[in-house]
C-alpha positions in Angstrom: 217.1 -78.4 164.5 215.7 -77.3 161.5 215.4 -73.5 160.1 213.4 -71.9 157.5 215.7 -70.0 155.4 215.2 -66.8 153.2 217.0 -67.2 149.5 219.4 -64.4 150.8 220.9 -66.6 153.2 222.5 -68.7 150.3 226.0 -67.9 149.5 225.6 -65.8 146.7 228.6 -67.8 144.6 226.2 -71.0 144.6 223.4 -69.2 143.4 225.2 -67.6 140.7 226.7 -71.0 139.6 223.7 -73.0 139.7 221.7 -70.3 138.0 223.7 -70.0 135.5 224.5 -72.9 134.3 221.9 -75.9 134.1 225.3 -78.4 134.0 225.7 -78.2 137.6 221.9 -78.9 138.7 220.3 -82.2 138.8 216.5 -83.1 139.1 215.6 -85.0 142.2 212.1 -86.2 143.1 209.9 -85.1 146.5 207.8 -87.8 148.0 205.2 -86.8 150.4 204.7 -90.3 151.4 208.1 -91.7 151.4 211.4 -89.6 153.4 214.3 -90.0 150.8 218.2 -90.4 151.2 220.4 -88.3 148.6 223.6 -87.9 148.2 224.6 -84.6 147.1 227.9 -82.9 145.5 229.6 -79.9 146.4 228.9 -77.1 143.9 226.3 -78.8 142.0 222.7 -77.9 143.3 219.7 -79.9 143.0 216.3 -79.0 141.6 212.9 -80.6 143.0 209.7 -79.5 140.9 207.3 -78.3 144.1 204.4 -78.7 141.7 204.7 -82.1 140.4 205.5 -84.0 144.1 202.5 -82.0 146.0 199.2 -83.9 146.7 196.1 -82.7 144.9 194.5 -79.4 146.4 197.9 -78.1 147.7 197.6 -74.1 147.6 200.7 -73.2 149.4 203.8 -74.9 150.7 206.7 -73.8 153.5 210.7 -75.2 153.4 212.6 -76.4 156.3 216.1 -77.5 156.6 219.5 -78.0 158.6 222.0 -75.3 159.3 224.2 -76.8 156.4 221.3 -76.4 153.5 220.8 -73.2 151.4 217.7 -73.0 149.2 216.5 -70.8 146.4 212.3 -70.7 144.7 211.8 -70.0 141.3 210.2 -68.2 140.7 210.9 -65.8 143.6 208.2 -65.3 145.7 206.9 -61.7 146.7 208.8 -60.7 150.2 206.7 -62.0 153.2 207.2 -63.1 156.3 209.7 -66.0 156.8 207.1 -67.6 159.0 203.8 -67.4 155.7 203.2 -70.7 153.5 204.4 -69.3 150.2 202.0 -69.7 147.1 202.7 -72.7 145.1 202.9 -72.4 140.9 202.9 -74.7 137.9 206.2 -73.8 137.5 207.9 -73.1 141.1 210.9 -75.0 141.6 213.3 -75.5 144.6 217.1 -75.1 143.8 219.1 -77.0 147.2 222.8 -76.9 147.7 224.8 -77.3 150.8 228.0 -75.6 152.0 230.3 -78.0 153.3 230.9 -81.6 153.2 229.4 -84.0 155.6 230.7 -85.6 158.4 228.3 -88.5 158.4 225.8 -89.8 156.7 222.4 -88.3 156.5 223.7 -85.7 158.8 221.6 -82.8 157.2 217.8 -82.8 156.2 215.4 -80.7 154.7 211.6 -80.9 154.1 208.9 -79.3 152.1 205.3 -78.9 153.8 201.8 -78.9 151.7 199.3 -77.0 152.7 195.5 -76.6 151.6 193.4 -73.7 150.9 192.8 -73.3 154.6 196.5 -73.8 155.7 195.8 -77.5 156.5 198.8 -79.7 156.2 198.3 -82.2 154.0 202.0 -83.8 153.5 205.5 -83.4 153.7 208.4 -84.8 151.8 211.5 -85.2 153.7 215.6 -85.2 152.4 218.1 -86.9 154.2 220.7 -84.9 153.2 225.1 -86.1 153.0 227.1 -83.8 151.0 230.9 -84.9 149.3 233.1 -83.2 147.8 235.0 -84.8 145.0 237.6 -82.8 142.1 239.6 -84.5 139.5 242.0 -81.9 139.1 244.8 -81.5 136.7 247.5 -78.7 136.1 245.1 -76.6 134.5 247.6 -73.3 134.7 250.4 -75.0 133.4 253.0 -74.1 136.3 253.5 -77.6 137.6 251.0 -77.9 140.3 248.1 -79.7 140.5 245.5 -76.8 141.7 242.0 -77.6 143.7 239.1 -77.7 140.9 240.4 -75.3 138.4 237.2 -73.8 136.6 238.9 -74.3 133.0 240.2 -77.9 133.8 237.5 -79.1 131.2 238.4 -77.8 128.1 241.8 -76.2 126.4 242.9 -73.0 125.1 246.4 -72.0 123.6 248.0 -68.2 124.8 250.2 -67.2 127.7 246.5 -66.5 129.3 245.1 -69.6 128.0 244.7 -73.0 129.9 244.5 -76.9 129.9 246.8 -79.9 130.9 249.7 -80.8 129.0 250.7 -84.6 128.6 254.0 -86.2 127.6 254.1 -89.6 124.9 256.2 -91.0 127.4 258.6 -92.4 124.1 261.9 -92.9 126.4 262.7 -96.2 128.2 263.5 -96.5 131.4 265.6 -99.9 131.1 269.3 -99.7 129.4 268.6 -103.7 128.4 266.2 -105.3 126.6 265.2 -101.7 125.1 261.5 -101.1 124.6 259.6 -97.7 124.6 257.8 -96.9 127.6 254.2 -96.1 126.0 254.2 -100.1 124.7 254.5 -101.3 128.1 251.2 -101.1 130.0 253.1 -101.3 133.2 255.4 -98.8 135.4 258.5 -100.4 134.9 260.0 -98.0 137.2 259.0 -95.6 139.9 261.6 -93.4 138.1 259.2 -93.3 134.8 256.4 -92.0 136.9 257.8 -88.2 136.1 257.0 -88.5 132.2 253.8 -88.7 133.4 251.3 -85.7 134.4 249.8 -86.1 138.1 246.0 -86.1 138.4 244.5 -86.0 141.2 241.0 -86.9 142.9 240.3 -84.9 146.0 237.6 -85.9 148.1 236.0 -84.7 151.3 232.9 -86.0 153.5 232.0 -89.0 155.2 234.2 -92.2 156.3 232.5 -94.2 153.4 230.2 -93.4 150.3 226.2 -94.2 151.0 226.0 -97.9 150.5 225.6 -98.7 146.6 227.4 -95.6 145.5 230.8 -95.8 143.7 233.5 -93.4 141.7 234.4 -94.3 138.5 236.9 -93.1 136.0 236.6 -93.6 132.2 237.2 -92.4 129.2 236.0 -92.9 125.4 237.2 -95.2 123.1 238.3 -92.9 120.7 240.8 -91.5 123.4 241.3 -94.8 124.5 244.4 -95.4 122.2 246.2 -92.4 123.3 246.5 -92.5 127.2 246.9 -94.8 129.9 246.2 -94.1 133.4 247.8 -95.8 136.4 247.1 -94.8 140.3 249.1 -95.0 143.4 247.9 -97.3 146.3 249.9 -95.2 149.1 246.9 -92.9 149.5 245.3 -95.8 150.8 247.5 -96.4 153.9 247.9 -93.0 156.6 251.5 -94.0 158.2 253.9 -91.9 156.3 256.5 -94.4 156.6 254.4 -96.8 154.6 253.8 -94.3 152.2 257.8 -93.5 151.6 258.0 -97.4 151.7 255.4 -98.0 148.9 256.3 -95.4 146.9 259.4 -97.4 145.6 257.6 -100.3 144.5 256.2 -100.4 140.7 253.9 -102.9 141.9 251.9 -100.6 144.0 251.0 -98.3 140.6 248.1 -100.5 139.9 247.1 -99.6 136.0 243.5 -97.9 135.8 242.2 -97.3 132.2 243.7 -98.5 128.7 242.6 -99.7 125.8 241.4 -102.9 126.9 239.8 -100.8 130.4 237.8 -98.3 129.7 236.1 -97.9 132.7 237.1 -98.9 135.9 236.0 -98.1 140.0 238.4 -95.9 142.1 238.5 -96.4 145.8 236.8 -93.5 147.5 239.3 -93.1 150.7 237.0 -90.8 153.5 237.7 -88.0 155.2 239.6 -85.4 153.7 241.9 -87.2 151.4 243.6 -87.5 148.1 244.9 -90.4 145.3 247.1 -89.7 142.9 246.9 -90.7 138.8 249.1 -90.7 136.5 248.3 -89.9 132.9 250.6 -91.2 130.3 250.4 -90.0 126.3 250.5 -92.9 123.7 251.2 -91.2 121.0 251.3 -88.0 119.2 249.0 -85.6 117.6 248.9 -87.3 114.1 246.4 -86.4 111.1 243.7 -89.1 112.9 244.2 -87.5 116.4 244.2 -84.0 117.3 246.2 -84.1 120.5 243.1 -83.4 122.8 242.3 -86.1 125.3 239.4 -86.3 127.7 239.6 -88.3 131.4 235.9 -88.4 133.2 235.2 -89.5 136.9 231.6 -90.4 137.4 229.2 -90.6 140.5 227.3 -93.6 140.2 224.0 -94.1 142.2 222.2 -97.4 143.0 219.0 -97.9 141.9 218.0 -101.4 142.9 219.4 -104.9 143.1 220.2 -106.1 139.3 219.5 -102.5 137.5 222.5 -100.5 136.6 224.0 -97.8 138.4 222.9 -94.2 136.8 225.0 -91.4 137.0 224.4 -88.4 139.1 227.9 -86.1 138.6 230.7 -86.0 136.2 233.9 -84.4 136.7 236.4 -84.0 133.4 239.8 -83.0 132.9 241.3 -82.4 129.3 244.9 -83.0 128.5 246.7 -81.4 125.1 249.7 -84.5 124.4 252.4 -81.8 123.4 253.7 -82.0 120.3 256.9 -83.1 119.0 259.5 -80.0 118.2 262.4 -79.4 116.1 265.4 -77.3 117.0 267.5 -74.6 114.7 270.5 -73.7 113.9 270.4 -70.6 116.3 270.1 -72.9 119.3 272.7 -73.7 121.2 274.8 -77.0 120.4 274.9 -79.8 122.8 276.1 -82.7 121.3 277.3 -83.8 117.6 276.9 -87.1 116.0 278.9 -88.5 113.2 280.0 -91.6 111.9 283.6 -92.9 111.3 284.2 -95.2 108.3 287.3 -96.9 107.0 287.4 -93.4 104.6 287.0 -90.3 106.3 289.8 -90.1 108.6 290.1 -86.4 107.5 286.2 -85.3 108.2 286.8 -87.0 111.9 289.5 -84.8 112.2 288.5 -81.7 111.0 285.0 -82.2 113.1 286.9 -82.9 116.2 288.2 -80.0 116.1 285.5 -78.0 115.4 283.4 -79.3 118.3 286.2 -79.3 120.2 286.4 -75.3 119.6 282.5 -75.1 120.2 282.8 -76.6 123.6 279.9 -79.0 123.2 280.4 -83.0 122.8 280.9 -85.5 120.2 279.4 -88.8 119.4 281.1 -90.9 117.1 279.0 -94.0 115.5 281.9 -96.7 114.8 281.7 -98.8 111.8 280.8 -102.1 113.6 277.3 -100.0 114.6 276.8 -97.6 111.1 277.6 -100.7 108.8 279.1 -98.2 106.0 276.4 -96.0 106.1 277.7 -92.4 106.5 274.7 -90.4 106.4 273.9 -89.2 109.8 271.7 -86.3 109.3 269.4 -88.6 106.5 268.6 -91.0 109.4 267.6 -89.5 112.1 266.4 -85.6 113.3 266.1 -84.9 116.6 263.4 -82.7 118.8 262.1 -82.7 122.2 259.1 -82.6 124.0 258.1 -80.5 126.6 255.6 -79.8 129.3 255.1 -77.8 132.9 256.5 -80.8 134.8 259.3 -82.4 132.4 261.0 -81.7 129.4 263.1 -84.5 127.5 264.8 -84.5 123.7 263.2 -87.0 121.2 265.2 -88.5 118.3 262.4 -89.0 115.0 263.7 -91.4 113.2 263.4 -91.6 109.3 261.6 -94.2 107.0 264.5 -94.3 104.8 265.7 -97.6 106.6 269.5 -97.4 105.8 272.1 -99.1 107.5 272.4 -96.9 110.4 268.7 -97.5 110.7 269.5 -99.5 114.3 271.1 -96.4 115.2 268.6 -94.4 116.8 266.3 -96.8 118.8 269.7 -98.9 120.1 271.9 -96.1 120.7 269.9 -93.1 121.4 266.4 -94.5 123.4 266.9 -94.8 127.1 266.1 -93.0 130.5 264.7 -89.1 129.4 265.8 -89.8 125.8 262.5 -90.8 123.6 261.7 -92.2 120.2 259.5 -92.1 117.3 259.2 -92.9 113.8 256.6 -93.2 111.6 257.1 -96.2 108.9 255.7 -96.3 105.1 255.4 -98.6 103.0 258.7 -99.3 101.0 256.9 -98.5 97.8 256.0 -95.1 99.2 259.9 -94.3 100.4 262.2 -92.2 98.3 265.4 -90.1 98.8 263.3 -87.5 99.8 262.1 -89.5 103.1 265.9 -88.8 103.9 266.3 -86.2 107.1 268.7 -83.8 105.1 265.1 -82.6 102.9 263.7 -81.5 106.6 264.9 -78.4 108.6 263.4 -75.5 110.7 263.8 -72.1 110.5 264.5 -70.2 113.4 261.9 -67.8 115.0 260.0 -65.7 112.4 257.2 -63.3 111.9 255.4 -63.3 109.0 252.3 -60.5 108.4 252.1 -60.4 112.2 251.7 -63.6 112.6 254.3 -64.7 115.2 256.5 -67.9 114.7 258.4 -68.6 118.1 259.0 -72.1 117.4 260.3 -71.3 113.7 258.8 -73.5 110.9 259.6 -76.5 109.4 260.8 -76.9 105.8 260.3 -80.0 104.0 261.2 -80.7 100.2 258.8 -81.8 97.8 258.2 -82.3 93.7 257.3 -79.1 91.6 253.8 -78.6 91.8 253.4 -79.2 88.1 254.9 -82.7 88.4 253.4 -85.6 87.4 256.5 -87.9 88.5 258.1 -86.5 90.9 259.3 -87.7 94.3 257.8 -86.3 97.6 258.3 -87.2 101.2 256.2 -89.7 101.9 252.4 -89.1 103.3 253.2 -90.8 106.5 255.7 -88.4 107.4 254.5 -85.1 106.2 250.9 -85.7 108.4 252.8 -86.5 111.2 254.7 -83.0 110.8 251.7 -81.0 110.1 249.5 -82.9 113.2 252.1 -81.0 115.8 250.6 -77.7 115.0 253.4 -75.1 116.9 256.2 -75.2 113.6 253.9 -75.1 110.4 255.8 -76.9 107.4 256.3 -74.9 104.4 256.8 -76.9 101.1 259.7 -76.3 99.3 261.2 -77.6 95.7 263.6 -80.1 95.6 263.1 -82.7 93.8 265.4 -81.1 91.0 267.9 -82.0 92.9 269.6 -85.4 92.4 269.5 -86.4 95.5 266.6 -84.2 96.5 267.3 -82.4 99.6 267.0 -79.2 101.1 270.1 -78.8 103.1 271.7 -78.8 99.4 270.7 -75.4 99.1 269.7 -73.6 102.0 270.8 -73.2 105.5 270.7 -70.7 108.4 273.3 -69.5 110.6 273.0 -66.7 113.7 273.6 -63.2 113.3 273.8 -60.3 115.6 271.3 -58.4 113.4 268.1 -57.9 112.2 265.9 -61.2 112.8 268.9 -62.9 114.4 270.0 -64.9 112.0 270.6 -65.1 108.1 269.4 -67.2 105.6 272.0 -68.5 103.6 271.2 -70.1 99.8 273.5 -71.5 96.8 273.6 -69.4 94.0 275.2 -70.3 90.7 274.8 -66.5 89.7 276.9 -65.8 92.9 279.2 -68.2 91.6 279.9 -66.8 88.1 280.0 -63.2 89.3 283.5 -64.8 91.8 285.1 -66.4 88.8 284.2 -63.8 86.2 285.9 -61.4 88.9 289.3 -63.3 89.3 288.8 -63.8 85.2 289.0 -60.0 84.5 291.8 -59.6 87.3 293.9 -62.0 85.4 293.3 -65.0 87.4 291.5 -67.5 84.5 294.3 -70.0 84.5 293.7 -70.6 88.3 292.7 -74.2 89.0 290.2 -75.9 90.9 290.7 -79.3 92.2 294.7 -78.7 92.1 295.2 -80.1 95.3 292.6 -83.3 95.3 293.7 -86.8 94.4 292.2 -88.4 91.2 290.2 -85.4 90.4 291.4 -83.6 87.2 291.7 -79.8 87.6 289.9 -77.2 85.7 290.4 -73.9 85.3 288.5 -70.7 86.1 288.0 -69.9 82.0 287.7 -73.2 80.8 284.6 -73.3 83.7 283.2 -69.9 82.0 284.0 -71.0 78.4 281.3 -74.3 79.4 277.9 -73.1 77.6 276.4 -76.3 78.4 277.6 -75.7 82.1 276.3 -72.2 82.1 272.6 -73.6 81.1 272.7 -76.1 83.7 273.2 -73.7 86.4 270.7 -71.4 84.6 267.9 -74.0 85.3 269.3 -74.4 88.9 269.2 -71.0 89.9 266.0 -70.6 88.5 265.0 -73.6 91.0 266.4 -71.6 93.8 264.8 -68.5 92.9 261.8 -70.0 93.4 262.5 -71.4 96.5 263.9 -68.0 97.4 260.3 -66.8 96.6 258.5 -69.2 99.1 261.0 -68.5 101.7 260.5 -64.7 101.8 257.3 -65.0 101.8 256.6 -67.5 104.2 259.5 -66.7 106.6 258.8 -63.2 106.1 262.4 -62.3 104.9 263.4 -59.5 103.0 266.3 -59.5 100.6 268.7 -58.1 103.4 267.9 -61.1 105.0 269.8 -63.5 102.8 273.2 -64.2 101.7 273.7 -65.9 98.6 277.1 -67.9 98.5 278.5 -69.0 95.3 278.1 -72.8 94.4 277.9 -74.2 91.2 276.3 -77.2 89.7 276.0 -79.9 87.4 272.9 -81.9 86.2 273.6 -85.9 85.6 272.4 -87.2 82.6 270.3 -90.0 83.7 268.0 -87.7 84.9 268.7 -84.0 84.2 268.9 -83.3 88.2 271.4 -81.3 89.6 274.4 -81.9 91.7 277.5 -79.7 93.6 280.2 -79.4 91.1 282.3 -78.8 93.6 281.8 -79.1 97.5 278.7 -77.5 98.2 279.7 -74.5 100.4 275.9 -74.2 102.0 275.7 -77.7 103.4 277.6 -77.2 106.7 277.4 -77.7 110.4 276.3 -74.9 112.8 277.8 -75.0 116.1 276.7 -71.7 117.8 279.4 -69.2 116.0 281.7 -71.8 114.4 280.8 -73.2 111.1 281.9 -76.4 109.7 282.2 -75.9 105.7 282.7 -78.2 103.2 286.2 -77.4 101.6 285.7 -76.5 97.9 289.2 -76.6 96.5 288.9 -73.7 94.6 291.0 -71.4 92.3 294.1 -70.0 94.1 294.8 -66.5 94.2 297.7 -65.1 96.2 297.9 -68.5 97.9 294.5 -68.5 99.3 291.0 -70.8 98.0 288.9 -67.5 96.3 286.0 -69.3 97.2 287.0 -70.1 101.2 288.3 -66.5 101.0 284.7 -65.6 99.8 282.9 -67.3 102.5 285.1 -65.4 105.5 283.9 -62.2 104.0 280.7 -63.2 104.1 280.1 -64.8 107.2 283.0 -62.9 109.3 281.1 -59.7 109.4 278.7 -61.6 111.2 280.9 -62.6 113.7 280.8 -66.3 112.4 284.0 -68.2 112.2 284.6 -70.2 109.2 286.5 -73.8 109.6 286.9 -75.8 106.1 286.8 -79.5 106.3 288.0 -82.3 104.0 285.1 -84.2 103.1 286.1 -84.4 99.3 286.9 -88.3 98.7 284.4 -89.6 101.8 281.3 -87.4 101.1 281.4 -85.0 98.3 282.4 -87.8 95.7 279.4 -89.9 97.4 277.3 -86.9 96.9 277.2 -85.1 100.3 278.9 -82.9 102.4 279.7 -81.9 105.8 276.0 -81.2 106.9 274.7 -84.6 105.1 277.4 -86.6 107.4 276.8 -84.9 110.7 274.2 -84.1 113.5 273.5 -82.0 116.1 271.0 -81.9 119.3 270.8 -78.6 120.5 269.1 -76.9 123.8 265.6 -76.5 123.4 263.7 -73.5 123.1 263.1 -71.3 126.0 259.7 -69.8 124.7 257.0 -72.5 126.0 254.8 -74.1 122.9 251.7 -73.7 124.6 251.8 -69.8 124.9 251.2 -69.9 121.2 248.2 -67.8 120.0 246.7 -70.0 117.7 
C-alpha cells in the first residue's frame, strides 16, 4: 500500500547523514515512461532531480511510497496539506532512503506523479525499491573486536582517543622445517598463522541473492598492493556448525583474495543476515617508500547491459596502520640471554651463567658448530617486537654486517610467534658501523613536553664535519626512522675504532628521578680515580697484575703518559659532545648521568680510540644485576679501585655489580661483555598507537 509521507517522518539520523555529507548520496534517474528497478544501500540516500525527469508543462508533482521509504524535497516546500501537489522548481530534488533491509526483491516502491497547471496528471515514474545492507568492518577501536560499521573505520588517527586498524607483517613462520617467512608465502600454511592476521569482516543483510547482474568486489591500489594480502574463509558459506568447526582446520578452505598479482577480485554475497571473514596480512614494514597506511575497498557493482562494464554504485573502505617494528631497553625486564661459546671464553660462559642464573631469566648459548668463531652477539642481531589489539610477537632485526653468525637469526630464532627482518645493503655501503652494538634505545623520556613512551633510538654516525667518515648504512637508518614511535637521535662514533655506541654509553634502572640513569665513559672520571690513589700513596699500584701475557703498568707511570693524557683529551671531548646531544634530546639533566672512569687509547693506523683497559660501560643489564667487564685495576687494600668504584656508584641505586672475565676472549679482540651478549626483554606495556603524534 503506498503512503504519502511528510519529510518529518524520516528518521532524523538519515537526514542528517545524507545532508551532510554528499559521499553518501547517489544520483539516480526518474522515468515517467519506463518503472525502474534499484538497488539501494543502507545509510546511503539517493537523489533524483524532479525537474529534469518531469514531462514538459509539469507545474506541480506529489510522492508516494511503501512503509519502508523515507523522503526528504529540497528545497523544502512551504507546509500544506499532505494531500496538495507540491510546486515543482529548477532546482527541487528528492533525497530517498530506506530503513531496513529487504526481505525480497523489489519489495518496496515509490513513485513520483506530474501534474499540469490544472492538476492533470500527466506521468509518473515508478521505483522498485530492495534495500542491503553491507559493512566491511575492521577493529577500528583497537580493543580486539571487530565492531558493526565503525564511523572512523576509513581513515587513521594516533592518541588513546584516536582510531584505525592495526596490521601485523606477519615476519614469523609457522613451519620448524624448511624455514621460510610467512609474508613470502601467498598461502595459509596453517590455520594456526591465521592469528598474525587482523580479522575483517563483511556483514551483509537483505535478500536471499543480489539483483541479477550485481556483484561485491574487494580491491585495493597498486601502490598498497605490495604491502597486504588478503585471504577469506569459505565456512561462512555453509550454515551447519559442525561443518563450520570441520572447515575451519583446513588451510585449504582460506582461499587467497587480493595480492599483488589480484588486485581486484568478486566476494560471494551469502543472503540473509550473514557474515565472511578476511584476513588481512602486512607484507612489510613502514619503510622510507611506504608510510605504513594501507587502504582495503569493497565495491557495489551494477549492470548496465550485456558487454558494458559494471559501474559502481557504493564503496565501503577500511584503513589499516602495519605497526611498526620496536626496540626494547635496558629498564625492561629480561627474558632470555644469548651468547656464544667458543674454544676461548670458557671464563665469560661462566661468569654469564651465573649472572642470568641470579637474574632468574634464561640463557641461550650459540655453540661453535652454529657461530663459526664469530663471538659478536649483540653486532648481529637486535631484537624488537611487534604489537597490535589482537597479537603481540618479538621480532629479531637482523644486521647487514653479514658475519659468521649471520645464519644465526633466521635458522635459529624464526619460527611459530618469533618474526624476522633485515634490511640488506650493498657490501660497498657496509661498515663496522652497520654492527648492532652502534644501535640502542633509551628508555622512556620527555623532552620539552614532548612525551617519549617508547624511548628513542640511538644510532652512531660520522662527525658532521666529516668528509670520510663511516655511517650506518642508508638502508638501515630509513628503515629505523620509517617506524615513527622511537625517533633515532644521531650520535658520534665514528672516533671510535670500532665505532660503536655501546663503547661509551649505556643505561641502567634506578629507583629515582626518570627511572633510570644514563651511564657514559669518562677519561676525566678516570684521572680524577688514579690521581686520588696517587696522592694517597697508592702510584706503584698495578694494573693488569693478575692478566696473563699483559704487562702491568702502574698508576704513575699511567699519569706520567703525556701522550696518553692527549689521547684521552680528544676522547672525552667526543663524549662531551655526545653528552650534549643526549641531554638535550633525552631531556636529561646533569643529575641524570653517571660518569664512570674508563680510559682510552687511540691506534695509530687511524688515530681512533680504543678501551685501555676493559671498558667498564659496555655491560649487560639484567633487571638489577649488571654484568661488567672486569678491568683489572690497581689494588688497594686487596680490592680492584676501579671495581670498588663502580659498587659505589651503582650500589646506591640498588644495582648489583658482577665483574666478568672477558679479558683474553673479548677485550683483547676489542669488545667486552655487552659486545658478546644479548638480551630479549618483555615488551612495553604502554601501547604504540596511543602515541600523540
Amino acid at each position: 500500500m503506498f503512503q504519502q509521507v511528510s519529510q518529518t517522518n524520516i528518521p532524523a539520523v538519515l537526514l542528517k547523514r545524507a545532508r551532510e555529507s554528499s559521499e553518501y548520496r547517489r544520483t539516480c534517474r526518474l522515468d515517467p515512461e519506463k518503472a525502474h528497478s534499484i538497488l539501494h544501500v543502507l545509510g546511503t540516500s539517493l537523489e533524483a532531480n524532479l525537474n529534469r525527469s518531469a514531462p514538459p508543462s509539469t507545474r506541480f508533482f506529489s510522492v508516494k511510497c511503501t512503509a519502508s521509504v523515507q523522503y526528504s524535497i529540497s528545497p523544502a516546500p512551504k507546509e500544506t496539506s499532505h494531500l496538495s501537489p507540491i510546486p515543482l522548481k529548477g532546482n527541487s530534488v528528492l533525497l530517498i532512503n530506506m530503513s531496513h533491509a529487504s526481505q525480497f526483491e523489489n519489495d518496496s516502491k515509490l513513485s513520483v506523479w506530474y501534474y499540469g497547471e490544472n492538476n492533470d496528471l500527466l506521468g509518473k515514474a515508478r521505483l522498485y525499491l530492495t534495500a542491503v545492507e553491507i559493512s566491511l568492518d575492521v577493529d577500528a577501536d583497537r580493543d580486539g573486536v571487530v565492531e558493526r560499521n565503525n564511523p572512523n573505520k576509513a581513515s587513521w588517527k594516533w592518541s588513546p582517543n584516536g582510531h584505525g586498524a592495526i596490521l601485523l607483517v606477519n615476519c614469523d613462520c609457522e613451519r620448524t622445517y624448511r624455514k621460510k617467512p610467512d609474508n613470502e608465502q601467498d598461502y595459509v600454511s596453517k590455520v594456526s598463522d591465521l592469528k598474525d592476521m587482523s580479522v575483517m569482516v563483511l556483514r551483509t543483510r537483505g535478500p536471499a541473492k543480489l539483483p541479477k547482474g550485481y556483484k561485491l568486489t574487494m580491491h585495493i591500489s597498486q601502490g598498497d598492493a605490495e604491502s597486504v594480502r588478503v585471504f577469506r574463509t569459505r565456512s561462512s558459506e555453509v550454515n551447519n556448525s559442525l561443518q563450520k568447526l570441520f572447515y575451519h582446520y583446513f588451510v585449504k578452505n582460506y582461499p587467497l583474495v587480493l595480492s599483488n598479482e589480484v588486485l581486484s577480485q568478486e566476494v560471494p554475497y551469502l543472503g540473509g543476515v550473514a557474515e565472511m571473514n578476511f584476513y588481512v596480512e602486512g607484507l612489510r614494514f613502514p619503510d622510507k617508500d611506504f608510510n605504513g597506511l594501507i587502504s582495503i575497498n569493497l565495491s557495489l557493482l551494477e549492470p548496465i547491459s550485456a558487454g558494458i562494464p559494471e559501474t559502481p554504485i557504493f564503496t565501503d573502505k577500511v584503513v589499516f596502520r602495519v605497526a611498526p617494528w620496536i626496540m626494547t631497553p635496558n629498564t625492561l625486564k629480561p627474558v632470555e640471554v644469548f651468547v656464544c661459546s667458543t674454544s676461548d671464553n670458557y671464563q665469560f660462559l661462566k661468569g654469564m651463567k651465573n649472572l642470568v642464573s641470579k637474574s632468574g631469566c634464561k640463557l641461550k648459548i650459540c655453540h661453535e658448530y652454529l657461530n663459526r668463531g664469530d663471538r659478536w652477539m649483540q653486532d648481529e642481531l637486535e631484537f624488537g617486537y611487534i604489537d597490535s589489539p589482537h597479537h603481540q610477537f618479538p621480532v629479531v632485526l637482523d644486521s647487514p654486517r653479514d658475519g659468521k653468525l649471520d645464519d644465526f637469526p633466521y635458522s635459529e630464532l624464526l619460527g611459530p610467534d618469533f618474526g624476522y627482518v633485515t634490511r640488506v645493503a650493498q657490501r660497498k655501503d657496509v661498515s663496522s658501523l652497520d654492527s648492532f652494538g652502534n644501535l640502542e634505545v633509551s628508555p622512556p623520556v620527555t623532552v620539552n613536553g614532548r612525551n617519549y613512551p617508547l624511548g628513542r633510538i640511538l644510532i652512531g654516525v660520522a662527525f658532521p664535519t666529516a668528509t670520510k667518515g663511516r655511517n650506518m648504512t642508508k638502508v638501515v637508518q630509513d628503515f629505523l626512522w620509517a617506524q615513527k614511535v622511537q625517533e633515532p637521535v644521531a650520535l658520534f662514533s665514528d672516533w671510535l675504532y670500532v665505532g660503536h655506541i655501546d663503547e661509551f654509553m649505556t643505561f641502567v634502572p634506578a629507583p629515582d628521578r626518570k627511572g633510570f640513569r644514563l651511564l657514559l665513559a669518562s677519561p676525566d672520571a678516570g684521572y680524577k680515580l688514579f690521581r686520588g690513589l696517587q696522592s694517597s700513596g697508592h702510584g706503584q699500584a698495578k694494573l693488569f697484575e693478575d692478566v696473563r701475557d699483559e704487562e702491568p703498568i702502574t698508576v704513575d707511570e699511567i699519569l706520567n703518559d703525556d701522550g696518553l693524557r692527549d689521547e684521552n683529551s680528544y676522547v672525552q671531548s667526543c663524549i662531551d659532545w655526545n653528552r650534549d646531544v643526549l641531554k638535550r634530546e633525552l631531556g636529561l639533566d646533569d643529575e641524570d648521568i653517571i660518569d664512570l672512569p674508563i680510559l682510552f687509547k687511540l691506534e695509530e693506523e687511524d688515530n681512533r680510540a680504543v678501551a685501555y683497559y676493559p671498558d667498564m660501560v659496555n655491560m649487560i643489564v639484567l633487571g638489577n644485576n649488571l654484568g661488567i667487564p672486569k678491568p683489572f685495576g690497581p689494588r688497594v687494600n686487596g680490592r680492584c679501585a676501579l671495581e670498588a668504584e663502580m659498587c659505589s656508584l651503582m650500589e646506591g641505586l640498588g644495582l648489583s655489580c658482577t665483574f666478568i672475565d672477558d679479558f683474553a676472549s673479548y677485550h683483547k679482540l676489542l669488545g667486552e661483555v655487552h659486545c658478546g651478549s644479548n638480551v630479549r626483554r618483555e615488551p612495553f606495556a604502554f601501547k604504540w598507537w596511543n602515541l600523540e603524534m
